[in-house]
TORTI-761266 format. One record per residue (C-alpha): residue in three letters; x, z, y. Coordinates in nm, 3 decimals. Each point is the difference from the previous one (the first is absolute). Example, Ala and Ser with C-alpha at 12.3 -4.5 7.8 and 13.67 -1.06 7.14 Angstrom:
// residues 2
> code_px_pz_py
> Ala_1.230_0.780_-0.450 $
> Ser_0.137_-0.066_0.344 $
***
This chain:
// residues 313
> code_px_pz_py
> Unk_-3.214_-3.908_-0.913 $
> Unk_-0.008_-0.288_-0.219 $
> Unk_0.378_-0.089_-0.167 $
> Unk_-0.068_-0.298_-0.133 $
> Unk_-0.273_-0.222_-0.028 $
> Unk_-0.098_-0.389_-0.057 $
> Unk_-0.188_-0.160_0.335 $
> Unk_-0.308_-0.165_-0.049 $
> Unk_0.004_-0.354_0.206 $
> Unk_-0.170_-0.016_0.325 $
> Unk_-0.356_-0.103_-0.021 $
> Unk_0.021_-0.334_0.131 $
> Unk_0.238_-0.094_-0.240 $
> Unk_-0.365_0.002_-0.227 $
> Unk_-0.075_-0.348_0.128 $
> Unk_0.089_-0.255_0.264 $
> Unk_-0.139_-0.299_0.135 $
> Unk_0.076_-0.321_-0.008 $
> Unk_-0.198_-0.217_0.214 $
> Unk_-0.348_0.059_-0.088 $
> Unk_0.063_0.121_-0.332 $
> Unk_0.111_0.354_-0.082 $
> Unk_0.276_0.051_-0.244 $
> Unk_-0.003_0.373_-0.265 $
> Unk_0.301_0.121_-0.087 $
> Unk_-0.178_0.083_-0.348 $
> Unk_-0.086_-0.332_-0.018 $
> Unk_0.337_-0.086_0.039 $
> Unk_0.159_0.185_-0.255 $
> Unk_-0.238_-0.099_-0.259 $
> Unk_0.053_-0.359_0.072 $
> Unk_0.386_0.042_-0.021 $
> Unk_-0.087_0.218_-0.294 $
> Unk_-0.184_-0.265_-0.195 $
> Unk_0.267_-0.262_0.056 $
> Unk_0.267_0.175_-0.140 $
> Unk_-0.162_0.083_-0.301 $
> Unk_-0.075_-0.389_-0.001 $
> Unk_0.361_-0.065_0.017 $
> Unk_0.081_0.262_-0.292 $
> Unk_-0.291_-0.140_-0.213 $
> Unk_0.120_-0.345_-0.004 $
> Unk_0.374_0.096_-0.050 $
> Unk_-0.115_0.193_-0.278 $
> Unk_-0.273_-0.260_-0.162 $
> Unk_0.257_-0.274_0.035 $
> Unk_0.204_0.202_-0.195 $
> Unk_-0.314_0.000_-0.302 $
> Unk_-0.003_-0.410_-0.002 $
> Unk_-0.298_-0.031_0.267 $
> Unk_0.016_-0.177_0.254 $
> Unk_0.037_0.117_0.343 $
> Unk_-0.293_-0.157_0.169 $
> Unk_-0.225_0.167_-0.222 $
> Unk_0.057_0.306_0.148 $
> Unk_-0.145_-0.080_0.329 $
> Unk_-0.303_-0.158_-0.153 $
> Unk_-0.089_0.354_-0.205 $
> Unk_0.114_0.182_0.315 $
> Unk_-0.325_-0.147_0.196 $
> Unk_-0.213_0.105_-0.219 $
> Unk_0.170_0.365_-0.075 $
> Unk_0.065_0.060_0.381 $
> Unk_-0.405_-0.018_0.119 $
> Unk_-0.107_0.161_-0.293 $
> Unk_0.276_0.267_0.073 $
> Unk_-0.083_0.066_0.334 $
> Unk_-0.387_0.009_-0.047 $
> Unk_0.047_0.260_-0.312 $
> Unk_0.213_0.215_0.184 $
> Unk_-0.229_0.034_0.310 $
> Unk_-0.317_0.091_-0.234 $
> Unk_0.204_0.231_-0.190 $
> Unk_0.083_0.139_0.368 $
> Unk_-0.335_-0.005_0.127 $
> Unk_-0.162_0.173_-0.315 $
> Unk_0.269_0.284_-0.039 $
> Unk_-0.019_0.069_0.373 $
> Unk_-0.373_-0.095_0.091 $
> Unk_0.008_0.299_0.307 $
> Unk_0.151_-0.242_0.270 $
> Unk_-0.224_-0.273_-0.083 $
> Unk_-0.314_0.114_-0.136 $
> Unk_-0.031_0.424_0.113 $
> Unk_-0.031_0.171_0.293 $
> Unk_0.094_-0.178_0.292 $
> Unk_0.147_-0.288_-0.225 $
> Unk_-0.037_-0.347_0.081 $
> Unk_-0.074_-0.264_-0.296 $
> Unk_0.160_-0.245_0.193 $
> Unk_0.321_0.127_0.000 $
> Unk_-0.013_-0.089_-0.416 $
> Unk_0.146_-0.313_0.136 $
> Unk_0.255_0.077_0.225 $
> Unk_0.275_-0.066_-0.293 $
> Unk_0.250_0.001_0.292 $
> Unk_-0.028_0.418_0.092 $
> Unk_0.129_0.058_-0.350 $
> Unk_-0.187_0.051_-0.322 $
> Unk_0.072_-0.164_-0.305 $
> Unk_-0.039_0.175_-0.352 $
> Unk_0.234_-0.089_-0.240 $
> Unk_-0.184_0.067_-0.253 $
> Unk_-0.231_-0.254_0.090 $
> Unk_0.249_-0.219_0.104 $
> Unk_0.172_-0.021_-0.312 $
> Unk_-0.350_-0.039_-0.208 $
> Unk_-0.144_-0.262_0.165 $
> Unk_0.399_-0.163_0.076 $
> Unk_0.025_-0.006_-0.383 $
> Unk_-0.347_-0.150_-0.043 $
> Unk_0.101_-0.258_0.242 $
> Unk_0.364_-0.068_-0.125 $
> Unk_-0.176_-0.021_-0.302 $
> Unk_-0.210_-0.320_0.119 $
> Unk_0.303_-0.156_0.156 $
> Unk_0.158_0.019_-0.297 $
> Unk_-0.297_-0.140_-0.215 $
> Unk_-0.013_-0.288_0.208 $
> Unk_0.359_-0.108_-0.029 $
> Unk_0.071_0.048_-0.353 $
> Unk_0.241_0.291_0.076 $
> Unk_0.014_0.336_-0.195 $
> Unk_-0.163_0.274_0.169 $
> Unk_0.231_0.286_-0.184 $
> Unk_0.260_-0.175_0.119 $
> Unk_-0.078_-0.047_0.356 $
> Unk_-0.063_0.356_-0.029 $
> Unk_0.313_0.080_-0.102 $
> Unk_0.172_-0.193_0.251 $
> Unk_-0.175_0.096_0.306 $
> Unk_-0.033_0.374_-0.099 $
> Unk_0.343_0.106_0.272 $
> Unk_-0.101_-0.198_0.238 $
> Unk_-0.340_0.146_0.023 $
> Unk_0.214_0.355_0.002 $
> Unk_0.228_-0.120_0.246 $
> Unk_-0.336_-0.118_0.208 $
> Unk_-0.144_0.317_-0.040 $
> Unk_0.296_0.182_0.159 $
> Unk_-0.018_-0.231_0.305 $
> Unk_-0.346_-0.004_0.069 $
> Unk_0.039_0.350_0.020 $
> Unk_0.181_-0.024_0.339 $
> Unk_-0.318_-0.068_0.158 $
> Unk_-0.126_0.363_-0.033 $
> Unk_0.326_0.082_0.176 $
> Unk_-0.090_-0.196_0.305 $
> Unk_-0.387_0.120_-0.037 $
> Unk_0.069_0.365_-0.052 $
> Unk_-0.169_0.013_-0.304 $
> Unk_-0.092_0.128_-0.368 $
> Unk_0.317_0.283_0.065 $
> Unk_0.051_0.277_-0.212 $
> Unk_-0.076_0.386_0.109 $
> Unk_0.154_0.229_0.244 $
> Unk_0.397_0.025_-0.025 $
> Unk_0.306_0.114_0.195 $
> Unk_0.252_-0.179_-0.243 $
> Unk_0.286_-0.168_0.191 $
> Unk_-0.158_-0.382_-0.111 $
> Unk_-0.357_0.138_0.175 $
> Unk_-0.213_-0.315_0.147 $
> Unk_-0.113_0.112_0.316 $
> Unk_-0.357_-0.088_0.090 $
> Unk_-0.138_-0.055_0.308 $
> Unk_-0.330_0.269_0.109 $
> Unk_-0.205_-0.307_-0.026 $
> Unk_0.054_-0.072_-0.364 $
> Unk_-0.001_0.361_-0.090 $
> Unk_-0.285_0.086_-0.264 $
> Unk_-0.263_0.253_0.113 $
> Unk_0.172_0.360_-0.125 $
> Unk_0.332_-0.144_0.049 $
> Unk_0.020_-0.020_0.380 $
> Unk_0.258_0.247_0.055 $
> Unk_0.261_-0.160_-0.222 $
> Unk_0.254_-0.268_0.115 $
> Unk_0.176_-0.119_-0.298 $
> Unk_-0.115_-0.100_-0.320 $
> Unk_0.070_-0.144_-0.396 $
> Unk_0.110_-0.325_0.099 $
> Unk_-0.173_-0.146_-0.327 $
> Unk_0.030_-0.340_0.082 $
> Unk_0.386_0.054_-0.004 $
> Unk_-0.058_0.167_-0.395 $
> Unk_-0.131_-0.288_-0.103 $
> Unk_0.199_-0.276_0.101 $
> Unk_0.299_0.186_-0.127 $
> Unk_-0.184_0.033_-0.322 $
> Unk_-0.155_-0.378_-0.012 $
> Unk_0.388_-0.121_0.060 $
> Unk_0.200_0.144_-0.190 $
> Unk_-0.297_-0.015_-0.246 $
> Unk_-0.016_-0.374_0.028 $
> Unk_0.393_-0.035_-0.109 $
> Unk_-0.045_0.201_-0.294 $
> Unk_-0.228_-0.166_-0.120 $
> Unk_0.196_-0.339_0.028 $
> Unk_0.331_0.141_-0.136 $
> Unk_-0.230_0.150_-0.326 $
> Unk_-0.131_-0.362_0.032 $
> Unk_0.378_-0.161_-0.047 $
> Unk_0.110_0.309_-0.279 $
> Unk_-0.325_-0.006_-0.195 $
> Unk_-0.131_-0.314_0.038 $
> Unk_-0.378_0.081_0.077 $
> Unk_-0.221_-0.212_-0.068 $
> Unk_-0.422_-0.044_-0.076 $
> Unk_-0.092_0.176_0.286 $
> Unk_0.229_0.323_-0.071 $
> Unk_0.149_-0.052_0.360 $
> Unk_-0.346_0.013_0.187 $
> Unk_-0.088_0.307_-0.210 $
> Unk_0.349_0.165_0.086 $
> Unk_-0.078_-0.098_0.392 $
> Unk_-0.314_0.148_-0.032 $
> Unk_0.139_0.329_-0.195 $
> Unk_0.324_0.029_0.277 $
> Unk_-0.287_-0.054_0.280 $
> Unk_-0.239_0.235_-0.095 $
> Unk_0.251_0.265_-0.068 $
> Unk_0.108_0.025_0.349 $
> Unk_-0.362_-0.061_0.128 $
> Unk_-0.148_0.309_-0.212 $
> Unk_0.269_0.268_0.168 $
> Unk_0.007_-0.157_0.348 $
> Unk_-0.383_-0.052_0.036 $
> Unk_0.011_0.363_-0.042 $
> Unk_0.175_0.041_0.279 $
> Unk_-0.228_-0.210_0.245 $
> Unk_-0.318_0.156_0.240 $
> Unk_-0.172_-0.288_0.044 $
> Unk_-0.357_-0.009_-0.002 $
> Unk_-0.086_-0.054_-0.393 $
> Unk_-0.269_0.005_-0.235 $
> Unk_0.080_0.343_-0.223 $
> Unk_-0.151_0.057_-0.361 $
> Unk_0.041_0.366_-0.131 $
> Unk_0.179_0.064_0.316 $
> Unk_0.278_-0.291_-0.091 $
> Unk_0.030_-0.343_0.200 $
> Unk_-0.149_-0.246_-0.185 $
> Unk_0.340_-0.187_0.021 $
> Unk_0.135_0.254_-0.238 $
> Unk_-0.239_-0.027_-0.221 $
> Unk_0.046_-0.381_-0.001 $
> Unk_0.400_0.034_-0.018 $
> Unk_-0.071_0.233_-0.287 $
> Unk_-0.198_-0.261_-0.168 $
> Unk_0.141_-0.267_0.074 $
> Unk_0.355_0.139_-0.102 $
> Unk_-0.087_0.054_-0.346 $
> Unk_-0.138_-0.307_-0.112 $
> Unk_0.340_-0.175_0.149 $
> Unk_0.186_0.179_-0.258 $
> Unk_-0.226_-0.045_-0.265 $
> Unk_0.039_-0.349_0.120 $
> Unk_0.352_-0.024_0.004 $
> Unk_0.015_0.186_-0.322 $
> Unk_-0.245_-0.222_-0.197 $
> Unk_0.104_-0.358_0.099 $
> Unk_0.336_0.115_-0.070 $
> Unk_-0.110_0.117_-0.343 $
> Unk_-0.189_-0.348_-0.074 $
> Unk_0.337_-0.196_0.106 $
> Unk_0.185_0.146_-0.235 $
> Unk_-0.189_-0.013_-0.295 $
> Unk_-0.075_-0.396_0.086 $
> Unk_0.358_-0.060_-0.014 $
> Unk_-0.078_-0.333_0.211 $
> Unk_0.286_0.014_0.307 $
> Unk_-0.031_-0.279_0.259 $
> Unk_0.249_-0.134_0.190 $
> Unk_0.023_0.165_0.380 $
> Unk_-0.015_-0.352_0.101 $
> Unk_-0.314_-0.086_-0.172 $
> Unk_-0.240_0.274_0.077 $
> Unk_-0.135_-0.115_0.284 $
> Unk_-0.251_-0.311_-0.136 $
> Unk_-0.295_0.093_-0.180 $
> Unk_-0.063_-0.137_-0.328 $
> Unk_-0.378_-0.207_0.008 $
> Unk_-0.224_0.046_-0.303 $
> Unk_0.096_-0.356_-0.123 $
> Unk_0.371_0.058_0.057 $
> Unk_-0.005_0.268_-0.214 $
> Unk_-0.149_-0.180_-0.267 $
> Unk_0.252_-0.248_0.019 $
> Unk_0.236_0.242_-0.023 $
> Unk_-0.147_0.175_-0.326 $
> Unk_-0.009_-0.366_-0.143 $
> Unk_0.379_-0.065_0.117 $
> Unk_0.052_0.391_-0.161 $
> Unk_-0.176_-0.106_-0.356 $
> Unk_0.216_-0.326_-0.019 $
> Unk_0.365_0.179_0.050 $
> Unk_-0.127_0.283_-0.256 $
> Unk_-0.102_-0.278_-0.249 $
> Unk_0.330_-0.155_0.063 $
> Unk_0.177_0.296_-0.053 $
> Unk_-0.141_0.082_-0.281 $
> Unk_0.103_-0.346_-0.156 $
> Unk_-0.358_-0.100_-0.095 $
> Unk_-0.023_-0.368_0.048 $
> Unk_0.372_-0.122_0.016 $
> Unk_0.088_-0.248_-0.219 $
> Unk_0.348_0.167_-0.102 $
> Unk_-0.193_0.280_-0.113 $
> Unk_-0.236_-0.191_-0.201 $
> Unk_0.325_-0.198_-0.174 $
> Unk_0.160_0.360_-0.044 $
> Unk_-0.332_0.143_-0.197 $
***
């Protein structure tokens, strides 16, 4: 007898059709997903002096570039489905059955946020910074869509929050168990309340340079290291280990030597600008004019050059 347990959603909640077109669920939430963290972002980069309509333009470049990373990361950390026994290469593309890395998503998001940025004279730290909840809060949605696929779940339990599985979805081994770690529950707990500590350290500390993404990543990968432990989803192991641990591992300590380092370098620079500045890059010619406008105050300062100081000598 099972006490308690979470339902997993009929499987023709997976998809519907409308007319000739048929509509994922996991599509879905990624979709709604992305646009909140849209909404976020530009609350946020409004908030660092840039302007709101930039955000869209770096969006569609980050988005694409997201979406394609996190599907190779997919496909090359799980090749079995696609490329072993039985697999189908085809079925690389099929974005819409689930699949999506975020490692890669958020390597080749960056590199593509990164463009956007370039190309509208807007600071990519700062961007960074400001979109860094969103992406959490993204995260934590998208992750409904394993819900409604019975998916990437966690091993074998009979705790009273169990996800029960249906025989189809059941791994081979697992076949005579009904309920399951619901890990896609673990981690959009952990993503949320993640994402609004990171924005209330945001408000007390004042984070800035891209501390924030490197705190996102640090809170992210936390909960991802303990939680992919959990899952018994087909992986790639090394020494016996998913690969995704290994990567957490990794990836987890350069964040805080990150975090560590750039907060290291702003302090001993001693330069602090304005919230409401940060978000416009400087150009190379700018900044010269800037030095220039610099050399002039400190001159003047100094009293070199003004004629009262000359009469006074």
């Amino acid at each position: 007898m099972i006490p308690a347990s979470i339902p997993s959603p009929p499987v023709e909640w997976s998809s519907f059709s409308l007319g000739p077109l048929t509509i994922h669920t996991y599509a879905i939430c990624i979709i709604i997903g992305i646009f909140v963290a849209l909404w976020l972002t530009t609350r946020r980069w409004v908030e660092r002096g840039g302007d709101p309509d930039v955000v869209g333009e770096i969006a569609l470049w980050a988005i694409p570039f997201g979406i394609i990373g996190g599907r190779l990361y997919h496909v090359i950390s799980t090749p079995g489905p696609y490329f072993g026994e039985g697999g189908n290469p085809w079925d690389a593309f099929k974005i819409w059955e689930g699949g999506l890395g975020i490692w890669g998503a958020i390597a080749l998001g960056a590199l593509g946020a990164w463009i956007g940025a370039r190309r509208h004279g807007a600071s990519f730290t700062a961007f960074a910074d400001a979109a860094a909840p969103g992406v959490l809060i993204a995260q934590a949605i998208g992750r409904l869509g394993n819900y409604f696929n019975q998916e990437l779940f966690g091993g074998p339990t009979d705790l009273p929050w169990g996800l029960e599985i249906d025989p189809a979805f059941r791994p081979e081994g697992y076949e005579q168990f009904t309920t399951f770690h619901p890990t896609f529950l673990y981690e959009l707990v952990w993503n949320l309340v993640g994402a609004f500590l990171i924005i209330w350290l945001d408000r007390k500390r004042d984070l800035r340079g891209g501390r924030v993404f490197w705190l996102y990543v640090i809170v992210y990968v936390s909960g991802r290291l303990w939680i992919e432990m959990v899952r018994i989803d087909t992986a790639v192991h090394i020494l016996g280990v998913r690969i995704n641990v290994w990567v957490s591992i990794g990836v987890l300590v350069l964040a805080i030597a990150a975090f560590v380092l750039l907060g290291m370098r702003q302090r001993a620079s001693g330069v602090h600008v304005p919230r409401e500045q940060l978000a416009v890059r400087v150009a190379p010619d700018a900044a010269e004019a800037t030095d220039e406008t610099a050399e002039a105050a400190a001159e003047a300062a100094s009293g070199d050059d003004r004629p009262e100081d000359q009469n006074n000598s």
